[in-house]
N, C-alpha and C positions, 0 to 999 in steps of 0.2 A: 863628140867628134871635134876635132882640130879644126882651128881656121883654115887649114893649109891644105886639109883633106876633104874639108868644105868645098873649097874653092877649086879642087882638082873634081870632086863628084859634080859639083854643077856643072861645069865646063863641058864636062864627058856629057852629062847626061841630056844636053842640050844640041851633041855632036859640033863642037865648035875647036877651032884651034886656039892654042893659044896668042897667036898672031890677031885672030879677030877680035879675043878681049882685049889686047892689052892696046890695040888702035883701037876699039870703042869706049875704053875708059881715057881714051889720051892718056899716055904712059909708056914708058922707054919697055922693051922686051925684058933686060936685064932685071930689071926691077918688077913686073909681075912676076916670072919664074923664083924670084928672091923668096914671094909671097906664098907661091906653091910647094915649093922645099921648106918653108918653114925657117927659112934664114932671114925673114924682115918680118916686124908686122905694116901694115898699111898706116899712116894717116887719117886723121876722122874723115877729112875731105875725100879721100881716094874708098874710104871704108863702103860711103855714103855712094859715089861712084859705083862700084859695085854693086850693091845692091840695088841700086836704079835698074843698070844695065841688066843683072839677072832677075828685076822683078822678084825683089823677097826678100824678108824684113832683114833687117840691122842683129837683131839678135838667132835669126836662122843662120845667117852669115856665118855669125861669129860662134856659134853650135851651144848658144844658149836656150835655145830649143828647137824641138821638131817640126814645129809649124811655122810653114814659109810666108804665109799669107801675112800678107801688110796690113797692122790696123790704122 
């Protein structure tokens, strides 16, 4: 799975807009949507951002594996 498809499954799967991540990561609208279409990648810093905000690892994020749990 896509970073891009990642980050649209979590969001759903949590019932959240994208208005509530993209003010809970501190970040302009344009630029999360960029993230979810697949037209930007993120930054380490905003990468890290993310996965705070959704609780779950760096490499679930980023769909290097299936397991979301943080070691």
């Amino acid at each position: 799975m896509s970073f891009s498809q990642r980050l649209v499954e979590l969001r759903k799967s949590r019932n959240l807009t994208q208005k509530q991540v993209y003010e809970g990561v501190s970040m302009s609208m344009l630029g999360y949507q960029r993230y979810e279409y697949g037209a930007r990648e993120p930054s380490f810093q905003k990468l890290i951002a993310l996965a705070d905000y959704f609780d779950v690892s760096l490499d679930y994020l980023v769909g290097r594996s299936e397991d979301p749990t943080r070691h």
